[in-house]
C-alpha positions as CSV (number, residue, x, y, z in Angstrom):
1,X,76.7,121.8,83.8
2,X,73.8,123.5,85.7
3,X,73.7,124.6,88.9
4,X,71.1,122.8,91.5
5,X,70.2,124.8,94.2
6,X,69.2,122.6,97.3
7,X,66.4,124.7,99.9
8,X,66.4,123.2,103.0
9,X,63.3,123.4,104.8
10,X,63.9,124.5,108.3
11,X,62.2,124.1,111.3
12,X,62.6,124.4,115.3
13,X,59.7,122.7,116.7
14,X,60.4,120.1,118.7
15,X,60.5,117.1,119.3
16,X,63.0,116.5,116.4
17,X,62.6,113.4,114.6
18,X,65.1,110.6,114.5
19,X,66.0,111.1,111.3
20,X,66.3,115.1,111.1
21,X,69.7,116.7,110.0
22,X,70.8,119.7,111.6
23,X,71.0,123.2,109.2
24,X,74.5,124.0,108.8
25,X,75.5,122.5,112.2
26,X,72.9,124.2,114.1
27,X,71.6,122.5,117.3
28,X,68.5,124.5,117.3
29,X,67.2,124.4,113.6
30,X,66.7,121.0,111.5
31,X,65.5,119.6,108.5
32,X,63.8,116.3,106.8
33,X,63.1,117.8,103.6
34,X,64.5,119.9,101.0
35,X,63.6,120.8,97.3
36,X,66.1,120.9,94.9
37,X,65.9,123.0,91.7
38,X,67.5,124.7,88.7
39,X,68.0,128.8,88.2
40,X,64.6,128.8,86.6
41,X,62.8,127.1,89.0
42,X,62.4,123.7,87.5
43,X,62.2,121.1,90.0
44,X,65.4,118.2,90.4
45,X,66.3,115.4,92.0
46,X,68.8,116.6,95.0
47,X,72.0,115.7,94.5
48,X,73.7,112.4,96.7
49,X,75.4,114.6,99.2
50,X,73.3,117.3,99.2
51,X,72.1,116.6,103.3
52,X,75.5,116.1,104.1
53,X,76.6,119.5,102.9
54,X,73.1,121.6,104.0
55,X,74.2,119.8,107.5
56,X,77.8,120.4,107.8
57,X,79.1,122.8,110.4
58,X,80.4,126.1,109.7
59,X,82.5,127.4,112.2
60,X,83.6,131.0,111.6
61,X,86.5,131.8,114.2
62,X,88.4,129.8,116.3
63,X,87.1,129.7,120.0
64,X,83.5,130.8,119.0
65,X,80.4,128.5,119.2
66,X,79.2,126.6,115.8
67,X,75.9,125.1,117.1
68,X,74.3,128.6,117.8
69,X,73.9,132.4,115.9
70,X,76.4,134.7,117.1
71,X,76.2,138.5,118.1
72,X,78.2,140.8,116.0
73,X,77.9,144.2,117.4
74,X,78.0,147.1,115.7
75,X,81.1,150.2,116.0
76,X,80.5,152.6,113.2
77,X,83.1,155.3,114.0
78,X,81.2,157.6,111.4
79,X,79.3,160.7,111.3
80,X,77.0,159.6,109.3
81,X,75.3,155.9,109.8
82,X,71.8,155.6,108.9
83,X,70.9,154.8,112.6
84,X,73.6,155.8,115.0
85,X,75.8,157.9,113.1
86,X,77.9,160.7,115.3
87,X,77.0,158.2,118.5
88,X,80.6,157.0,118.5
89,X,82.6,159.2,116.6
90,X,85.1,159.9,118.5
91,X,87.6,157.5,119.5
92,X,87.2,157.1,123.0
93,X,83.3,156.8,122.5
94,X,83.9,154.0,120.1
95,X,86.2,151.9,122.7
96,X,83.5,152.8,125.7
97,X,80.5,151.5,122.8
98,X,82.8,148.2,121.9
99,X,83.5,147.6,125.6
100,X,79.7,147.6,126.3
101,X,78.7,145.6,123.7
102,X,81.3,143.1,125.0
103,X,79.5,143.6,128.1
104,X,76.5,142.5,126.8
105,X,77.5,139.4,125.2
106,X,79.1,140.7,121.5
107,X,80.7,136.9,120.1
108,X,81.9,139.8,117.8
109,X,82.9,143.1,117.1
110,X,82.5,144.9,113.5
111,X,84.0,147.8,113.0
112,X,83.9,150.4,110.3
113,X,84.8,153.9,109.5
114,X,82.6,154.5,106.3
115,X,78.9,155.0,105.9
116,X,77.2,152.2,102.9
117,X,73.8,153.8,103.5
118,X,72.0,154.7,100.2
119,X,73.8,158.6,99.0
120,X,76.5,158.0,101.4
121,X,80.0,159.6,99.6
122,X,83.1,158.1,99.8
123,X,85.6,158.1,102.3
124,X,89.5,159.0,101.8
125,X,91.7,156.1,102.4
126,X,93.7,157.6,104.9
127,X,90.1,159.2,107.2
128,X,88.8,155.8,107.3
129,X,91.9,154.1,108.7
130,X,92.6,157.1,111.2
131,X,88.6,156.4,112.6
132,X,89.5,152.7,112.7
133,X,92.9,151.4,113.1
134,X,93.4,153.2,116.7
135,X,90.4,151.9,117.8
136,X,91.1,148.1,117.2
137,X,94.6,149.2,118.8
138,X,93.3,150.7,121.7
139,X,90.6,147.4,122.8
140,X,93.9,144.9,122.0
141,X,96.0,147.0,124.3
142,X,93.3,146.8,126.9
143,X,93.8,143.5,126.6
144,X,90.5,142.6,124.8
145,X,90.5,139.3,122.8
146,X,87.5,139.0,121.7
147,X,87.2,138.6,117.5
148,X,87.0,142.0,115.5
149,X,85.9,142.3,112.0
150,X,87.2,145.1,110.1
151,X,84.0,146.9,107.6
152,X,85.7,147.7,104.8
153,X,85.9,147.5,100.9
154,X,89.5,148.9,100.9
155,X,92.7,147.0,100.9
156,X,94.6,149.7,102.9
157,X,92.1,150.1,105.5
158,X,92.0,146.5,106.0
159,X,95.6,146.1,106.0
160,X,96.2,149.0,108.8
161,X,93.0,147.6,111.0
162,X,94.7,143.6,110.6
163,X,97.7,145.0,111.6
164,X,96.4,146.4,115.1
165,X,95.0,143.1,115.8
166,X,91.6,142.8,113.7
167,X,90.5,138.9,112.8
168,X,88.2,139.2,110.1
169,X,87.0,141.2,106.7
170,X,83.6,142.5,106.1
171,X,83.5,143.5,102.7
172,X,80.0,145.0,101.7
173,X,81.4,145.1,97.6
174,X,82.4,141.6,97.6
175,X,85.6,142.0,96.5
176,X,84.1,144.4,93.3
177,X,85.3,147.7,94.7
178,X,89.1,147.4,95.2
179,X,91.5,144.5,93.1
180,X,94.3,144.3,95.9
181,X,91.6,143.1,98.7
182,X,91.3,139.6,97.7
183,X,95.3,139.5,97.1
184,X,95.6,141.0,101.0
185,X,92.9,138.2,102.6
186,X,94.4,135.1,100.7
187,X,97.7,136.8,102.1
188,X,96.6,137.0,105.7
189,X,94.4,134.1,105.7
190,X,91.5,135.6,107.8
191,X,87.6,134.8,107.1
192,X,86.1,137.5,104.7
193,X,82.3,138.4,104.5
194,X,80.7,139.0,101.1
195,X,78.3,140.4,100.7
196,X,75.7,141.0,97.3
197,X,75.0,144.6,96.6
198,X,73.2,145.6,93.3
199,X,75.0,149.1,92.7
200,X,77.1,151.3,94.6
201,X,75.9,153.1,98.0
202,X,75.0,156.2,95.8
203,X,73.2,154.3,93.5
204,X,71.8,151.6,94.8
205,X,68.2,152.7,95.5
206,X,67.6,154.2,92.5
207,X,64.9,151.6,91.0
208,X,66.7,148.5,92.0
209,X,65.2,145.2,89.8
210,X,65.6,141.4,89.7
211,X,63.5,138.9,87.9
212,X,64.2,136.8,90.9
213,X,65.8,138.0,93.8
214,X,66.3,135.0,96.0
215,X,67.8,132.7,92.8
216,X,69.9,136.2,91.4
217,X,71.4,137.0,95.1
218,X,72.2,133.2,95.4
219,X,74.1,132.8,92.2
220,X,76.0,136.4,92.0
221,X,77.7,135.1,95.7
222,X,78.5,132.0,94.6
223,X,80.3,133.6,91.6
224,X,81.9,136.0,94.0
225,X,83.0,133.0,96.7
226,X,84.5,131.4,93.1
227,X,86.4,135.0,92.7
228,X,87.3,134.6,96.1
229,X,89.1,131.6,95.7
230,X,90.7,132.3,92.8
231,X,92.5,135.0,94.5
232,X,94.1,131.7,96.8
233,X,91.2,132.7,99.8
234,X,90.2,129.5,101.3
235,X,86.5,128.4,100.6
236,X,86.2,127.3,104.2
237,X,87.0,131.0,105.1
238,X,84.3,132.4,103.3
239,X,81.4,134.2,105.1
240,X,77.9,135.0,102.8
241,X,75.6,138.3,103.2
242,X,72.7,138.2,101.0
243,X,73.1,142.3,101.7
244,X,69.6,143.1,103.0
245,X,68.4,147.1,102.2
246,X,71.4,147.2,99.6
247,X,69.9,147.7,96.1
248,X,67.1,145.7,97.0
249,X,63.1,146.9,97.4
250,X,61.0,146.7,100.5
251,X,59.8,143.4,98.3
252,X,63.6,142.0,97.8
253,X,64.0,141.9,101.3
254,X,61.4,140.6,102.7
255,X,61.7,137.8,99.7
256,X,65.7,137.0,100.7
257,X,64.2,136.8,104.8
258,X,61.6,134.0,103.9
259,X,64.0,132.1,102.1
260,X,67.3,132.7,104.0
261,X,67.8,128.9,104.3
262,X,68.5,128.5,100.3
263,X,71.8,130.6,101.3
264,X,73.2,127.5,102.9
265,X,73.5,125.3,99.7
266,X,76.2,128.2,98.9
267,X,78.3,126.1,102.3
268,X,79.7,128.6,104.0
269,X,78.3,131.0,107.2
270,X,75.4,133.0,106.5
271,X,75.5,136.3,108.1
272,X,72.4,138.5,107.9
273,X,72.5,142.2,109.0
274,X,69.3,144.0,109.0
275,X,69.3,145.7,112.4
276,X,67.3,149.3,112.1
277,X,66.8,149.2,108.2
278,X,64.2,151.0,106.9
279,X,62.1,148.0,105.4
280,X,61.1,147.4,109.4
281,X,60.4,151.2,109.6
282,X,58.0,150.6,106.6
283,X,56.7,147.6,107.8
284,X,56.5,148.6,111.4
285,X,55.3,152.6,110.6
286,X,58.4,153.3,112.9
287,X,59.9,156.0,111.6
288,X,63.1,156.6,113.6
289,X,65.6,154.1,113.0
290,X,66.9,154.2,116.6
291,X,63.0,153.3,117.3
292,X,63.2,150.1,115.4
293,X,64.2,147.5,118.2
294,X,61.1,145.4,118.2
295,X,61.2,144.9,114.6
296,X,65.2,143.8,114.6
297,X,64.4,141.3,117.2
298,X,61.7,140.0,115.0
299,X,63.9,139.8,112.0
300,X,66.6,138.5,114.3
301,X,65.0,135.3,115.3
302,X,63.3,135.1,112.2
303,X,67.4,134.4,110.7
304,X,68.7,132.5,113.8
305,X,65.3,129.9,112.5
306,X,66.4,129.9,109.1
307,X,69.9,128.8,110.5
308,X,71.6,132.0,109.6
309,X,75.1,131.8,111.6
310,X,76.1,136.0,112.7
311,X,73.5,138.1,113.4
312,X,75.0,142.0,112.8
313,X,73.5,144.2,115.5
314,X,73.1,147.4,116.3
315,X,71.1,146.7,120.2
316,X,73.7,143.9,121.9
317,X,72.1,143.0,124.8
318,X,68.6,142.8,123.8
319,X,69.7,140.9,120.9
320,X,71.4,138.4,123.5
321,X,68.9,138.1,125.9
322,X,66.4,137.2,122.8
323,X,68.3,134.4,121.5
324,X,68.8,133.1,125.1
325,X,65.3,132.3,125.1
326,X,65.1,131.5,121.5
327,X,67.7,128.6,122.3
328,X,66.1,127.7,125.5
329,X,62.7,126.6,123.6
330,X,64.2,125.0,120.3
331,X,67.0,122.7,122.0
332,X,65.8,119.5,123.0
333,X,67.3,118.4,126.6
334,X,70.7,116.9,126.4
C-alpha cells in the first residue's frame, strides 16, 4: 500500500478559528487545512484520522511542557565543533557551560563528546566516554535534575553517559552506525532522536543529491522509526531530526525549513537543530559561526511556527528570551 503523506498547513495568527486543530499539540501553532499526497507528489484524499494524528500531543520527557518548543542547549566537550569547539573542553568548563545554560532556561541539556561536522574523524570509544560520562556525573551529583540527552551514535558511550544519569539518546546516524544501539534503548526504555544524514561526517558534503529532499528525508525517517521499533523501542519514544547541514545543500536546507510541518505526519517530536550552520553564514554573509546569532533566532522561530517541538541551541538565553515573546503574540488569552 502507498504511503500518504499529510502537510499540515500551519499558522500563528490569531484569532484562531473555532474549528482549528492544534499542530502536534502546540498551543501556539494551528491548522484548518492540509494537503495530502503520495511520494510523487500526486494529490489524495487525507486519510479519516489524519487531523487527529497531525493534532495529537507529543510529549517528550516526563515533567517538560508539550504545548510549547523546548530549549535544548548545547555541551560539546570537543576540540573540534564547527562553532564552539575547545570552548568547553575541559571538564569543569563543560559543567560551568551546562550550569549556565540551565541558568538561562535549557528545558534540556545535550551533550556530546564527538565532532559530526563535515571532515570531522572519528572518535575512540573509550575518549568520547571519558569527555562525557564525568560530566553528566558531575551535574547529577550537584544535584541537577534537569533532562540530559547523551550525542552519540555509539552503544558504549551511551551506555556509560545513561549510567551516570543521562535521560535521552541523540543519535545523528539513526541507528545506521552501530547494531547494539537500538538493542541498548529498547533495553533502557529512554526517548531516542533520529536523525537523517545522507553519508557519513567525512563524506557527507561531497556533492550531496535528492530528487526531492523534503519527500526523501520524510520517508528514510520513517523507515528508520520502523527500524527503531523493530529493535522493541517504543514508537511513542521516538524523536525525528530532519538533520539540517548533514549531506544536504544550501538548497536542501532551506527546502526541509519551509516545509518542516510535513515532519509531523511521521507522529512523533520534531527536533530541528540548525543553530550557527553555515547555510545562515551564506545566507547572512556572516562568516564566523560564533557571529551567527541573528540568523539562528530567525531559523528558530521560523521551526517553533512550523510546530517543531526541541529547538537544539547553541545561544540559551537569547534563544529563551525569543520564544517568550514568540509565545506571548501567538497564544490567544486563556
Amino acid at each position: 500500500m502507498t504511503r500518504l503523506l499529510h502537510w499540515p498547513e500551519p499558522r500563528t495568527d490569531l484569532p484562531r478559528p473555532p474549528g482549528a486543530r492544534a499542530v502536534a499539540g502546540s498551543a501556539h501553532v494551528w491548522f484548518e487545512r492540509l494537503r495530502a499526497m503520495d511520494a510523487a507528489r500526486a494529490p489524495a484524499s487525507p486519510a479519516l484520522d489524519a487531523a487527529d494524528r497531525l493534532a495529537a500531543s507529543r510529549p517528550v520527557l516526563p515533567g517538560l511542557p508539550a504545548d510549547r518548543p523546548l530549549v535544548m542547549g548545547i555541551v560539546n566537550v570537543t576540540p573540534d565543533s564547527f562553532s564552539d569547539g575547545g570552548e568547553a573542553f575541559a571538564r569543569a568548563d563543560a559543567v560551568t557551560r551546562a550550569r549556565a545554560q540551565l541558568d538561562a532556561g535549557a528545558d534540556i541539556l545535550d551533550i556530546g563528546g564527538e565532532s559530526t561536522r563535515p571532515g570531522a574523524a572519528d572518535v575512540p570509544v573509550a575518549e568520547e566516554i571519558a569527555r562525557t560520562a564525568p560530566v553528566i556525573a558531575a551535574l547529577r551529583a550537584a544535584g541537577i535534575a534537569t533532562p540530559i540527552s547523551i550525542d552519540t551514535r555509539k552503544a558504549v558511550v551511551a551506555a556509560a553517559a545513561l549510567r551516570e544519569g543521562a535521560d535521552m539518546v541523540n543519535d545523528v546516524a539513526a541507528l545506521t552506525h552501530d547494531p547494539e544501539l537500538g538493542p541498548l534503548v529498547a533495553e533502557a526504555g529512554v526517548p531516542l532522536c533520529l536523525m537523517h544524514a545522507q553519508g557519513t561526517p567525512q563524506t557527507m558534503q561531497i556533492g550531496p543529491r535528492y530528487d526531492d529532499v523534503l519527500v526523501e528525508v520524510f520517508l528514510w525517517l520513517a523507515e528508520r522509526m520502523r527500524a527503531a521499533e523493530a529493535h522493541g523501542i517504543d514508537r511513542a519514544k521516538l524523536i525525528v531530526d530532519p538533520g539540517i547541514g548533514f549531506g544536504k545543500t544550501l538548497e536542501h536546507n532551506v527546502t526541509l525549513l519551509k516545509g518542516l510541518a510535513l515532519m509531523h505526519d511521521l507522529g512523533a517530536p520534531v527536533l530541528l537543530g540548525a543553530s550557527r550552520k553555515r547555510f545562515i553564514g551564506t545566507l547572512s554573509g556572516v562568516e564566523l559561526a560564533g557571529a551567527r546569532l541573528a540568523g539562528s533566532l530567525a531559523v528558530a522561530l521560523h521551526a517553533a511556527g512550523q510546530g517543531a517541538r526541541i529547538l537544539r541551541v547553541h545561544d540559551v538565553a537569547e534563544t529563551v528570551q525569543a520564544l517568550a515573546l514568540w509565545r506571548a503574540l501567538t497564544k490567544e488569552r486563556a
